[in-house]
C-alpha positions, 0 to 999 in steps of 0.5 A: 866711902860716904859718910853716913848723915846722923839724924835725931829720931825726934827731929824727923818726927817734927819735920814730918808735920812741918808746913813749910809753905807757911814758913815760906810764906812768913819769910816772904813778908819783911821783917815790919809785916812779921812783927804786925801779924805776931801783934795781932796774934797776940791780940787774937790769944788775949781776946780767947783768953778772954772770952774762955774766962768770961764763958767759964763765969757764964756757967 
């Protein structure tokens, strides 16, 4: 008899809207390429930041 695998609803759900040739892709990349894109994430989310701050002053 097989064991029937138990899968959470909200897990499947998630997984469904997964891109996982981006999750392939970073995990290509070594692990000093990983840290530099996540700075320059960073970087990129401070300056909207800012600039939504500095658009909402405009108004």
């Amino acid at each position: 008899m097989a064991r029937q695998e138990w899968k959470d609803p909200v897990t499947e759900a998630y997984k469904r809207d997964l891109d996982l040739t981006l999750l392939r892709r970073n995990l290509r990349r070594t692990p000093e390429e990983r840290i530099l894109a996540m700075i320059e994430l960073q970087k990129l989310a401070e300056e909207t930041r800012r600039a939504g701050r500095e658009a909402r002053r405009h108004r």
